[in-house]
N, C-alpha and C positions, 0 to 999 in steps of 0.2 A: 130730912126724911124723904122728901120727893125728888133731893136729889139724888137719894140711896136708890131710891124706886125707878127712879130715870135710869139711871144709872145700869142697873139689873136688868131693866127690861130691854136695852137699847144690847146686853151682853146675851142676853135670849133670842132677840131678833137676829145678831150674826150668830149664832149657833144655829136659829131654823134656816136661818140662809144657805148656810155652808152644810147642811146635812140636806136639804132641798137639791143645793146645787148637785152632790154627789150622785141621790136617786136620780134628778134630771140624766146625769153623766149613765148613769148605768142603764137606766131606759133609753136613752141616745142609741149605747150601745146595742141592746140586745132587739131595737128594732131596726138596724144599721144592718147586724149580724141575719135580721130575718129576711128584712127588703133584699138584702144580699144575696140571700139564699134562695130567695121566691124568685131572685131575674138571672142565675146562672148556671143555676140547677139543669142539665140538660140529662135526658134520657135517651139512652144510646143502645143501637139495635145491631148486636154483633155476632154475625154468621162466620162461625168457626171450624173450619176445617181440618183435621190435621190426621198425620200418619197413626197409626194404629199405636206402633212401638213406637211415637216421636215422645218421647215423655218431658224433655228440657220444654218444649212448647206448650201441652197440655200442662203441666206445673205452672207454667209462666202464667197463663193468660188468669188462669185461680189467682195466683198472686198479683194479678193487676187488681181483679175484683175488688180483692179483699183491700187492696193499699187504697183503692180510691173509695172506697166507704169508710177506711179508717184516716182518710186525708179530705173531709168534706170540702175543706178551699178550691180544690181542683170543680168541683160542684158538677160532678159529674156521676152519674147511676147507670151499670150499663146490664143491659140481658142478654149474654149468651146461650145462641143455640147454635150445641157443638156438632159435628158432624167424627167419625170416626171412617177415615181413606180405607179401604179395601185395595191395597196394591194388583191383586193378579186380576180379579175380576170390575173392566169397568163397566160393566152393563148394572151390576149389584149394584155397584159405588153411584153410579146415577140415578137409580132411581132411590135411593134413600137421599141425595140430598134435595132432587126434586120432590119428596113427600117432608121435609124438612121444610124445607125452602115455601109448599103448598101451606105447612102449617101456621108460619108467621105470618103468612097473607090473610089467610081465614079468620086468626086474631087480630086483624090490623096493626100489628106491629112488626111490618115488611125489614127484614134488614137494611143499617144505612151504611153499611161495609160488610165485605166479605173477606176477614182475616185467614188467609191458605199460608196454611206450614209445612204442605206436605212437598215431600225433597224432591223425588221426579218419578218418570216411568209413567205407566198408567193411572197413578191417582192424579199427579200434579197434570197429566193434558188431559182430563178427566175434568177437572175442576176449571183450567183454563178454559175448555171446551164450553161449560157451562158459564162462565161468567162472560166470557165474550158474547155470547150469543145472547144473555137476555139482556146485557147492557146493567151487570151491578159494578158497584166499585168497590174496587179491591186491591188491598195491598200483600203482598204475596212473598215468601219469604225462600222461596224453590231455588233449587239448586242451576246455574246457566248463565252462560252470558251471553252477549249479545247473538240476535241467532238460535240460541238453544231452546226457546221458549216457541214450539214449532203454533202452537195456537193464538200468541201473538205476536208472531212474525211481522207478519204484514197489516198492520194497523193506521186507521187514518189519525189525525190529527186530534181531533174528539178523545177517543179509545185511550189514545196515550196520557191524557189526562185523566184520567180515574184508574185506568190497569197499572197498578205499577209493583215495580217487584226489586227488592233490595236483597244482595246478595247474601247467604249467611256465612259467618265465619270459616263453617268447613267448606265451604265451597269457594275458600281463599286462599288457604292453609294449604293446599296443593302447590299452589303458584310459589312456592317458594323452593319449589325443586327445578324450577325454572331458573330462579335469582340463582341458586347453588350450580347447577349445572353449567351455566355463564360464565359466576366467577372463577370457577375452580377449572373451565375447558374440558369438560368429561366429555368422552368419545363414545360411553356405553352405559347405560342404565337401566334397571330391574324395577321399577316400583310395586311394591304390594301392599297392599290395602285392603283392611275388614270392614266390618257395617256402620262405624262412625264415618266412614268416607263414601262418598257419592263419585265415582268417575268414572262411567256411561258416558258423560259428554265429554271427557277429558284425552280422550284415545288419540286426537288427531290434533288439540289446539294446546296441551299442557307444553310440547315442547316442537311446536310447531315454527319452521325457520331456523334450524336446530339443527345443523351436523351433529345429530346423535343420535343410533342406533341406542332403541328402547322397547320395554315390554312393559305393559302396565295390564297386573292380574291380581285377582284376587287374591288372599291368603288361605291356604287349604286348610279345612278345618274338621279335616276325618281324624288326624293324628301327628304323631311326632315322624313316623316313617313318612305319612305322605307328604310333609312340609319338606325333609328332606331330599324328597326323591322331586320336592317340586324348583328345589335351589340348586340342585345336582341338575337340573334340566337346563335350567336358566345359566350355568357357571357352561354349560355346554353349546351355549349360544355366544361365547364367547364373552360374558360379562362381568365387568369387576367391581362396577359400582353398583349398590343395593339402596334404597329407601324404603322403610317401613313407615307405612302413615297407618296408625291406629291406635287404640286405646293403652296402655302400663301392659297389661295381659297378654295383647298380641305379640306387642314388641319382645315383652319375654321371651313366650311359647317360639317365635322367629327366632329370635339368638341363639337361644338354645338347641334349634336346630340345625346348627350352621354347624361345618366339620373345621375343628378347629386351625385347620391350615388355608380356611378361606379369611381370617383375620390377621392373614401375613400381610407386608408391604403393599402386594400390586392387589389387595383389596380395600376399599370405603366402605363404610356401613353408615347411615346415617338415618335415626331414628326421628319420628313426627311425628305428634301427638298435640292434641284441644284439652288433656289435661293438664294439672299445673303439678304433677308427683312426681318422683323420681323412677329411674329405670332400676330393674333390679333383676339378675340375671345369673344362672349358675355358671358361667361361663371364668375359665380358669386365667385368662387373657387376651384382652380387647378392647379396642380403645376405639369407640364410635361418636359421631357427631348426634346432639339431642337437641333438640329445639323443642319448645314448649311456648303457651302464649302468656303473657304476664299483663295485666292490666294497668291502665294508667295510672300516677300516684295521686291524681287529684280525684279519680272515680273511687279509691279502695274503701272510703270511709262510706260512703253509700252503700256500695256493694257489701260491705260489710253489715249495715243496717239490714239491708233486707235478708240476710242469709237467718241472723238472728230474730231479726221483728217478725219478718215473714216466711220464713222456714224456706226459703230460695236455695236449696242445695240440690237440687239434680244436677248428676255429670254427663256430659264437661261444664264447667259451669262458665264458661264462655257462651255457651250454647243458651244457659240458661236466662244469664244476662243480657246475650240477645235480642231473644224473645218477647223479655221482658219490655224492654228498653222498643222495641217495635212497636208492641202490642200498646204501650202509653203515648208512642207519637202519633198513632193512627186515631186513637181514640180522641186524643187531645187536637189533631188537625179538625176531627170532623166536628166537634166542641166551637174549633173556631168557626168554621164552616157556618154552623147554623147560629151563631151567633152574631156572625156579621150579615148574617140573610144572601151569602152564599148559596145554601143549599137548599133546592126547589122543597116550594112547602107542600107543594100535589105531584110529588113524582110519580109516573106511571112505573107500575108491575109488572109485568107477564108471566103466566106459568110456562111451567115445562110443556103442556102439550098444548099450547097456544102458540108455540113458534112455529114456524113455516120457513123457517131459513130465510128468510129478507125481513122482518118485521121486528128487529132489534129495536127497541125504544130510542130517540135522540138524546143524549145525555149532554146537558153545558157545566159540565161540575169541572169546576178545576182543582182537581184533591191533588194535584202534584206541587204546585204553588202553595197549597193550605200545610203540607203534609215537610216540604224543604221552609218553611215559615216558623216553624216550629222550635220555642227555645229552651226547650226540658233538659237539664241536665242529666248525663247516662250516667248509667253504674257501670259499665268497662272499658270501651272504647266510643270513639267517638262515631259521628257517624259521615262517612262520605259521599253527599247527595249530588246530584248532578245539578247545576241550577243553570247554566248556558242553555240561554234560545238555541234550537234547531239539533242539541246535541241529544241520542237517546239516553234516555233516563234508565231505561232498562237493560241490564246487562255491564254497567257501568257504574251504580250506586251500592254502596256495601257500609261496613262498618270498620272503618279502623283501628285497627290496633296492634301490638308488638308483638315482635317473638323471642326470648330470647335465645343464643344459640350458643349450646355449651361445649367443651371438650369432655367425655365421661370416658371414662381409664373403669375396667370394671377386672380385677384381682384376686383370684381365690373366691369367686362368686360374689363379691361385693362389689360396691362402687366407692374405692379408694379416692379418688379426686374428681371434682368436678369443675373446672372453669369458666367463665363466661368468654368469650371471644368476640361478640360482635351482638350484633341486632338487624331484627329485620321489621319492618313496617309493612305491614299486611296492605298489598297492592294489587293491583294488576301489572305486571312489568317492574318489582318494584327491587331496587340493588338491595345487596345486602350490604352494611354498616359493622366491616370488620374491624375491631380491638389491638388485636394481633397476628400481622399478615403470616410471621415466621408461623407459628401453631396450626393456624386456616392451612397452610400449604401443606405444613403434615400428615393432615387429614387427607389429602390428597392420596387418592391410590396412585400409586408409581403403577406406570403404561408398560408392562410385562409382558411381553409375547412371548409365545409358545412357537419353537423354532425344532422342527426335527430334519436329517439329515444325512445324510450318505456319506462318508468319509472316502475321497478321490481325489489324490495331489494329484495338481496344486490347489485346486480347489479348495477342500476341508481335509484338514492336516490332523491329525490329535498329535497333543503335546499337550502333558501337562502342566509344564512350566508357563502355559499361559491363561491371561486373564477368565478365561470361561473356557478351557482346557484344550482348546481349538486352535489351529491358525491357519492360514490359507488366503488365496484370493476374494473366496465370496464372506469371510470371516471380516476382513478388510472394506470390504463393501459393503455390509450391513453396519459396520459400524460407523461410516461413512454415512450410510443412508439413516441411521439412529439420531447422528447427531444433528442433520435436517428435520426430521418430521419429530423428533424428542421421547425417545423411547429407550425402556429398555426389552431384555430380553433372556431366555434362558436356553439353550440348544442341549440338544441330547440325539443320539444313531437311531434312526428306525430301526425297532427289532429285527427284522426279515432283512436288511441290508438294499432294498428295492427303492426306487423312486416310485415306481404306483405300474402296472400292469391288468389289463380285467383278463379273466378267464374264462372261459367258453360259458359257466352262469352268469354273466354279468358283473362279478362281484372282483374288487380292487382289492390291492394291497399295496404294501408300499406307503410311502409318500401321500399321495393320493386318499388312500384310505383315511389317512388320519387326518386330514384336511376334509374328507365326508362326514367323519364320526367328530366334529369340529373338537378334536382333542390334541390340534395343532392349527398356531394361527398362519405358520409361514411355513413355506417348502424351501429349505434351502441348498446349492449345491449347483452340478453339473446338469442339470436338469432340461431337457430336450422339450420345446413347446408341441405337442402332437396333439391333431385334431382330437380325437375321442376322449385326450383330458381335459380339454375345452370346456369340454360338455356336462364336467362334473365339478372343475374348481378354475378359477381362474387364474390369468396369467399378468405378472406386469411387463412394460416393453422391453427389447432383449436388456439384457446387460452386458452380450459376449457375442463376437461374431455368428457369422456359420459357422456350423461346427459338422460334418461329417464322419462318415465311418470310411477307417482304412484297414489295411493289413499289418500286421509285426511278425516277422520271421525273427530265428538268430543272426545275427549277422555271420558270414561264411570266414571259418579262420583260417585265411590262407598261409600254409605253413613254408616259413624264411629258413632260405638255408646258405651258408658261404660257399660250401660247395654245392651251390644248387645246378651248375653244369654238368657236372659229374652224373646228376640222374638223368639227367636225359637220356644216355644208353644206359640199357643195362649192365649189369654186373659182368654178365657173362658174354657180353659183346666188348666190353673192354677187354677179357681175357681175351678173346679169339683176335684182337686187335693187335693185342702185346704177344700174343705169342706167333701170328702173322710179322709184327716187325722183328724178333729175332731168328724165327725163322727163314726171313728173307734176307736178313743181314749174314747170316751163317752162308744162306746157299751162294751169297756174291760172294764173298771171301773165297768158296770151295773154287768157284768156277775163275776169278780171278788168278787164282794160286797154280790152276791146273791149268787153264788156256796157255796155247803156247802163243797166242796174241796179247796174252797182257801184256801188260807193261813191265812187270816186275819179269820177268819172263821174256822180254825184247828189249831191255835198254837202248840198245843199239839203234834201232829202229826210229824210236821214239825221242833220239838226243836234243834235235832242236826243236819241239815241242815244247811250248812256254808252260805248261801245266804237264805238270812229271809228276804223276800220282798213285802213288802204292797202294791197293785195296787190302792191308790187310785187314786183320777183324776189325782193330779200332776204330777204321777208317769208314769200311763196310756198318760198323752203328752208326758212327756220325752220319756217313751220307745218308742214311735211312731216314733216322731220323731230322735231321734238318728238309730233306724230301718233302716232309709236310706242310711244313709252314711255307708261308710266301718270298722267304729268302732264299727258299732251292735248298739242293743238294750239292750243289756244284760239280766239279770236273766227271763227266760220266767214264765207267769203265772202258779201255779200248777196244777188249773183245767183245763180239756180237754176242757173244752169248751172257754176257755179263748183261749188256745194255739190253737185253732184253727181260731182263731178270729187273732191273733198273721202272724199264717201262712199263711191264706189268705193275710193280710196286707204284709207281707216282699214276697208274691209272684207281688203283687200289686207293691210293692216298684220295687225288680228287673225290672218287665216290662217297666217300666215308666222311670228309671234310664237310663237304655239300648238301648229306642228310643230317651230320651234327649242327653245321650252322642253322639250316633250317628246322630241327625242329627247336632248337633252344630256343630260337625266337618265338615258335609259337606255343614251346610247354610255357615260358615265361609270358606271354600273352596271355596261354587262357589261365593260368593261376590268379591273373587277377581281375577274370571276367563278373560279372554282377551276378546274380542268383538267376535261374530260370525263369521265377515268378516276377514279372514287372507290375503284374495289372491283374484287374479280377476276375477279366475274361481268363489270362493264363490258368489264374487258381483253380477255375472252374474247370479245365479242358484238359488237367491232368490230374493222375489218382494217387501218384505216388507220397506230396505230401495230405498230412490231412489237416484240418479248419473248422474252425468252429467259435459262434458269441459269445459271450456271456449269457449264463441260464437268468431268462428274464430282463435283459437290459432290453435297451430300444434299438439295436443292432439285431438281436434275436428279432422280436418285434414284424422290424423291414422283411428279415429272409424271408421268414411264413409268413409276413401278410404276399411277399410278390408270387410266395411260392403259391397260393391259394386264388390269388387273381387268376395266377394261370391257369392253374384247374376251371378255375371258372370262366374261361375265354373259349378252352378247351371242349366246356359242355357244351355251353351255346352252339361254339362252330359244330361241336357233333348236332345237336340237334336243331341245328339250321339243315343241314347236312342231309340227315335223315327225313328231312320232314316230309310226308308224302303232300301235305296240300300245294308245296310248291310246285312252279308248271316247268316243262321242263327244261325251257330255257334258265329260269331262276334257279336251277339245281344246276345246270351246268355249269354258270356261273361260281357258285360252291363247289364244283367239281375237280379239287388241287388235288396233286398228288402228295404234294411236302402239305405239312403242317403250318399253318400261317404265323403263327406265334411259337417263339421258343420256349424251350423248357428249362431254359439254363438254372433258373430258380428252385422250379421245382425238384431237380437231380442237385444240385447244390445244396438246398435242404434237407435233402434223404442225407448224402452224404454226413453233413452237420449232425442229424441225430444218429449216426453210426459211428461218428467218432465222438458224441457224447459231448455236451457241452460243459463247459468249465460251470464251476457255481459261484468261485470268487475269483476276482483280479488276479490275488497272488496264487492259485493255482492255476488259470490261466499263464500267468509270466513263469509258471514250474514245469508246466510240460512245454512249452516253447526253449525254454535253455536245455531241457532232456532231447532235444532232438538230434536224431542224428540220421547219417547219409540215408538211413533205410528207412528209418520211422519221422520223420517231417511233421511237424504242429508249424499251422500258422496261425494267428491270433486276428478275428475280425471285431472292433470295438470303435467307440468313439475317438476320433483323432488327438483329442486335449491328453486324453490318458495316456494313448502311445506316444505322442510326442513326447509327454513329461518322464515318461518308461525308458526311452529310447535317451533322451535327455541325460536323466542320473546311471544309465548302464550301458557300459559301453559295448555289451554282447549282443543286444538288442539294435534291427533297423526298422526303418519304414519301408513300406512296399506298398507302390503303386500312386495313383492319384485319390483323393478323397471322394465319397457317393455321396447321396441319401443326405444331404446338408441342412440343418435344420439349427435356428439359433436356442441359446442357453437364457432361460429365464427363472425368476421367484416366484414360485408359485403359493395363491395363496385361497381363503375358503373364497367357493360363490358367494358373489355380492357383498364381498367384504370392502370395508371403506379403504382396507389397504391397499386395496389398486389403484386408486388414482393419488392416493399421498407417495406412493414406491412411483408410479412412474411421473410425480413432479422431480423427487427426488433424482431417482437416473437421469435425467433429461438432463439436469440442472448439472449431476457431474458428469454427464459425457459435455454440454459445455465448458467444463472449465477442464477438461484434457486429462480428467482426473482418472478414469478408466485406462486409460491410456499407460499411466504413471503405474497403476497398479499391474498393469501385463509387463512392464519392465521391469517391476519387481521383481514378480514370481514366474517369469520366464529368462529374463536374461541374464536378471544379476541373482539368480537363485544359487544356496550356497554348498546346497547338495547335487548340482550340475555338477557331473565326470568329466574329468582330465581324461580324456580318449585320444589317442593318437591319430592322426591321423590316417584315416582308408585308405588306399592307392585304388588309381583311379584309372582305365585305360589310357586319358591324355597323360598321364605322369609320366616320365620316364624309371628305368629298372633301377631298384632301391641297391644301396649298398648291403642290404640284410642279403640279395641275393646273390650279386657278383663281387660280394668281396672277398672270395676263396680264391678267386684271380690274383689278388694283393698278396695274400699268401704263398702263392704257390711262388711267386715273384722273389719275396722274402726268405720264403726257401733255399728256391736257385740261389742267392746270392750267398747267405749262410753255405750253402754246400760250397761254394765255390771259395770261398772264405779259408772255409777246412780244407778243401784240396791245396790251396795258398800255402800255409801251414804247414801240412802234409808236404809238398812238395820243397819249400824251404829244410825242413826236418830231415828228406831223403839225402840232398844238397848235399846239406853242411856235414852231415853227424855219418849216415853211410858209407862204409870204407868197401873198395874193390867194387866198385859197379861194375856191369856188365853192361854194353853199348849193344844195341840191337843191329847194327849196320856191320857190327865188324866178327869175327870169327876167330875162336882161339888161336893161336900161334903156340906154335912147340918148340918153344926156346927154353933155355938152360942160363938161370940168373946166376949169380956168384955162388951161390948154393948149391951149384948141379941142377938147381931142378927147374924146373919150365914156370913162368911168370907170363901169367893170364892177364889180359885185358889193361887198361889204363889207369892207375892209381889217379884217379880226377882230386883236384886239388895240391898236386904239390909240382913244382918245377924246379928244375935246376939241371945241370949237366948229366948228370948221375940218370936221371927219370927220361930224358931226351934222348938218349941213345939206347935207353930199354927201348923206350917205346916205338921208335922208328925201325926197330927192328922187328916188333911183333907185330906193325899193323899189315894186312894183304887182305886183298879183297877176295868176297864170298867167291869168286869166280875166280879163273884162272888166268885173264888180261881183265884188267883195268881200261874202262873207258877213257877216252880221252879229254872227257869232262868231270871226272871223279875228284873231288876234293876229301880230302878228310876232317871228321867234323872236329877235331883237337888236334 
């Protein structure tokens, strides 16, 4: 039994033991859990500042409250006294945070940070203002980077420790139209931005170092017309890339105000946003870049906690998580702070009207060390603190975290596809982290210039069978210069057909104009560099020699003829010629016949005389006419009065010979003399043809502006002239009789508007081929044009030497970037001889250049078109003499009973009884020999004794 009782009580003894031990354990604990709480329990005095509308930070700091009373282990209790920013007025805004600020002192419970949320402008230098000066510490969450923070710019060493300022998300989220505009080489950009974005400081350092012409404005928020009319302004600045940074709403109301042909190719649109939704947009097709920020995967189950535990949903909620995630490092740094004895346990105060501007308190607190010490896990991103000696803290400390960047296709007002492509990590400087480089370039706006232009071959050709319905030299040349600087482009005619011209208002057209109204990025064409366009758009270095103004006349059609000898005299001088030589030929004959000294008439006389020459008619034509030429007449008549009938005639012949030779040489000279006009003096100094520029070109231009100098030389020298206060030496001096300055201009311009200027080229080249000996057009223009005129028509010439020479350049808007990328490019192909290659092109081997014959020139000699009637007339004579041959065989053979001119009937009696005339020629024999020696007797009644007979 005592061993039962032993036994029992020794089993009640470990039961009080073991239920002892457990109360021990639990009283262990709950005075563990109190000691605990009596030595880390800190109370925290937090002066809170924040924007009016900042709501993500006024939510946040509530929600710190509450998580650190419902997470007692942090052992932290904090009193906020909040302050609400007044943006426009800071004198308001100051004295309520000094009557604020007065009242925690009064309580003795001074703030031991001052948490600033507000973003910028006059609250945040406002609040900067104030905490500089009385010396609190403050962590601050203002919109800046280094620099921007103008109230604590310039701080010592001390200051920097307790002022410090971490950047907030949206004042990051900008920076990435930096990274974008880098990787993608954009040359142009539009940013717009509503009240989720802060960018006051961003104007000069978002894309600062940056070949890229930019605008950064706000988003207009009157309506859908003025959003409009506000992208219609910006597309007129010559811009193709867009960024919208703002909330789902904005980006809508933006898109939807875009005219749907600004989401063609040579546009980008790229949307930015701090929330995490989708875009949604009535927009019928368009495919924009979106970025949005996404949180890390290891923060989302917290962030998630607090959305649900502690109702943490204000948007953005980046913003929110910010805030948050600040407002617990601050509070938790200053925790540590005075927990390590850190932070002075008698810090001095001062009020607001206790400073005197030098009497800042000394502060030794090092909350930048307590504050980057800190090892709290965030709910979104992480945070990036500066912790390098000597590096600023401020302006350089933010919070990291991603973005990520989609492809959004939006079709029939939805968003059909969405892609991801890439990522970016929320930096200062910081690349983007592309997926898919093919789809990222997509996005790229294609580099589209606007190109209007004047159509003048060779220059700009239209054709539609080519690539962009153009061809020509400067078509060749931009595309040349395209595929240097990498562009493309679109060309289309100036409506008005001008390169640019002002008028007596001041006001252009033309070229020009559209290059003012920036609704053309390039001028292109034959395009003359002149001062006063200078002045309004610019120019790149030439591309094309001098180019001057000349004249085009028609070329003169000298009219070829074979018998061009023949006109030299008249018609009726030839008659009196031809009927002079047989008239003179008749009268020798008569006087021959009848002299009783001719020949035919003295035989006797004349027997041993080696030249025995009968004048009858026959004879009397030949010698006439052989007279003329340089082989003579030969044997002259014996009697005197023949021979002077002779000498008359070959006096007759010289004269007549002597005015024919000489003028044939000079009608055939001046037929192919050159026109009257050589030069522009000529044109000027005669009135018969008339002249005139083009209406509007730069040829116009010159005449009236010379015409108007001189007018204006003109006034001067009159009223130098007149002027009574000269003495009167200095008047005498002035005292010319001629005019000092010519007026050639001025009467050449009258002229010009009397015969009415041409308004296009090809009516210009219509009344120059209509001209004729009495009505005269000649054409004054730029040389490229007539030459190329004169080139493909062969009725067209040049006249004169070239003026007014002025080279051809691209002209494009003021201060556009396109000037010095056009004249890297030029430079670069007149080095490689490539301009050169192109004027071979379209000047020499061009394939509309005329086959023209060639001009006769005075050095030539006389063409066959004129003296080949001489060949003929040659051809002739022989042909005649051919047929006389013929004729003369014909008479010969087949003529029965000729009659002999030498001999004289006989009255003889043949076998017949009857008388047998003349000599049967052709037949012999016995029979025919004794006729005929019987019937021949000479005309006379003795026979000479030199008389043969000719059978």
């Amino acid at each position: 039994m005592n061993k039962i009782f032993s036994h029992d009580l020794n089993k009640m003894q470990r039961k009080f033991c073991k239920s002892f031990n457990f109360i021990f354990f639990i009283l262990k604990l709950l005075l563990f859990a109190h000691l605990s709480a009596g030595q880390t329990n800190q109370n925290i005095n937090v002066f809170f500042i924040n924007d009016a509308d900042n709501e993500p930070a006024a939510k946040a700091i509530s929600v710190v409250s509450t998580y650190l009373k419902k997470n007692p282990s942090y052992g932290i209790s904090i009193q906020i006294d909040q302050v609400e920013a007044n943006k426009t007025d800071a004198k308001t805004l100051l004295e309520s945070i000094c009557s604020k600020y007065a009242e925690s002192i009064d309580r003795k419970q001074p703030p031991h940070i001052v948490f600033d949320t507000t973003r910028t402008g006059i609250s945040s230098e406002t609040v900067k203002s104030f905490t500089q000066a009385l010396g609190l510490p403050t962590v601050s969450a203002s919109y800046g980077q280094e620099g921007d923070l103008r109230q604590w710019r310039d701080m010592d060493e001390n200051k920097q420790k307790y002022l410090l300022q971490v950047m907030p998300p949206a004042d990051l989220i900008p920076e990435v139209v930096r990274s974008i505009v880098r990787k993608m080489n954009i040359t142009n950009a539009a940013i717009l931005y509503d009240d989720t974005f802060v960018m006051d400081h961003k104007y000069k350092s978002l894309l600062q170092n940056i070949q890229t012409r930019h605008v950064i404005t706000g988003i207009a928020k009157e309506g859908k017309s003025e959003r409009e009319e506000q992208i219609e302004k910006l597309r007129n600045l010559d811009i193709n890339n867009f960024f919208i940074l703002g909330n789902l709403l904005s980006i809508r109301l933006v898109l939807e105000s875009v005219k749907p042909a600004y989401f063609e190719r040579n546009f980008a649109w790229h949307a930015i946003t701090q929330s995490e939704g989708e875009v949604s947009s009535q927009r019928d097709n368009a495919t924009i870049m979106f970025l949005k920020p996404m949180s890390y995967a290891q923060n989302r189950d917290r962030f998630g906690r607090l959305k649900t535990t502690f109702n943490l949903n204000e948007e953005p909620q980046i913003m929110s998580a910010f805030y948050f995630d600040l407002a617990l490092r601050t509070v938790l740094s200053i925790k540590e702070m005075l927990q390590a004895g850190a932070w002075p346990k008698n810090m001095e105060y001062i009020g607001c009207d206790e400073f005197q501007g030098t009497n800042t308190p000394e502060r030794n607190i090092d909350l930048r060390t307590a504050f980057t010490m800190v090892q709290e896990p965030t709910s979104y991103g992480t945070f990036e603190l500066v912790t390098q000696p000597g590096k600023p803290f401020n302006g350089y400390s933010y919070m990291k975290f991603e973005m990520d960047i989609n492809v959004l296709l939006i079709r029939g007002g939805n968003s059909v596809n969405t892609k991801s492509i890439g990522t970016w990590t929320a930096g200062l400087d910081s690349p983007l982290v592309v997926k898919d480089e093919e789809i990222m370039k997509n996005l790229t706006a294609d580099t589209v210039y606007r190109i209007f232009t004047v159509v003048q071959a060779p220059f700009i050709i239209k054709d539609e069978n080519a690539p962009k319905g153009y061809k020509g030299y400067c078509i060749d040349l931009i595309n040349e210069i395209a595929q240097i600087v990498h562009f493309d482009y679109t060309i289309q005619e100036v409506e008005d057909g001008k390169f640019g011209n002002m008028d007596e208002k001041g006001e252009w057209n033309g070229i020009v104009k559209k290059l003012m109204d920036k609704q053309a990025d390039i001028g292109l064409g034959s395009m003359h560099v002149m001062a006063e366009r200078e002045i309004v758009i610019d120019f790149t270095v030439p591309y094309y020699d001098l180019v001057g103004i000349t004249i085009m006349m028609q070329r003169p059609q000298v009219a070829s003829s074979l018998f061009k000898f023949l006109t030299v005299l008249e018609t009726n001088v030839w008659l009196c010629i031809l009927a002079a030589y047989f008239f003179t030929s008749f009268l020798m004959w008569v006087f021959d016949r009848w002299s009783p000294y001719s020949y035919q008439n003295n035989r006797e006389k004349y027997k041993d005389d080696d030249e025995k020459r009968e004048f009858n008619l026959k004879e009397c034509l030949w010698f006439c006419m052989t007279s003329l030429t340089p082989q003579g007449g030969g044997e002259a008549p014996k009697n005197l009065s023949g021979r002077l009938v002779a000498a008359t005639w070959w006096l007759f012949g010289f004269i007549i010979i002597a005015s024919y030779t000489a003028n044939l040489a000079a009608f055939l000279t001046v037929s192919r003399l050159d026109t009257p006009v050589e030069s522009l003096d000529d044109l000027s100094k005669q009135y018969k043809i008339l002249y005139a520029p083009l209406n509007g070109s730069s040829a116009m231009t010159y005449f009236q502006r010379m015409a108007d100098i001189e007018q204006r030389f003109y006034e001067i020298w009159k009223d130098l002239s007149l002027n009574d206060s000269l003495s009167p030496l200095e008047r005498s001096k002035l005292a010319v009789w001629d005019y000092p300055v010519s007026d050639k201009y001025t009467k050449m311009w009258q002229a010009m508007q009397e015969a009415q200027l041409p308004s296009t080229l090809d009516e210009a080249v219509e009344r120059v081929r209509n001209s004729t000996s009495a009505t005269g057009f000649a054409f004054l223009g730029d040389a490229t044009d007539i030459r190329y005129l004169v080139m493909t028509n062969c009725d067209l010439q040049t006249v004169g030497e070239e003026f007014s020479r002025k080279p051809y350049a691209i002209a494009v808007q003021q201060g556009s970037h396109l000037k010095d990328q056009f004249n890297n490019a030029i430079l670069t192909l007149l080095n490689k001889r490539q301009l050169e290659k192109l004027k071979e092109k379209w000047w020499k081997n061009d394939e509309t250049q005329a086959k023209c014959p060639k001009a006769e020139d005075q050095s030539d000699g006389i063409s066959i078109h004129n003296i080949g009637g001489v060949f003929i007339v040659i051809f002739v004579g022989i042909g005649m003499a051919c047929i006389t041959l013929v004729f003369e065989y014909w008479w010969y053979k087949y003529r029965k009973n000729p009659r002999i001119v030498d001999v004289i009937e006989a009255n003889s009696t043949g076998k017949d009884g009857k008388g047998v005339e003349g000599v049967i020629l052709g037949h012999t024999g016995k029979e025919y020999n004794k006729i005929g020696s019987n019937m021949l007797r000479p005309r006379f009644q003795q026979y000479p004794a030199t008389f043969k007979p000719r059978f």
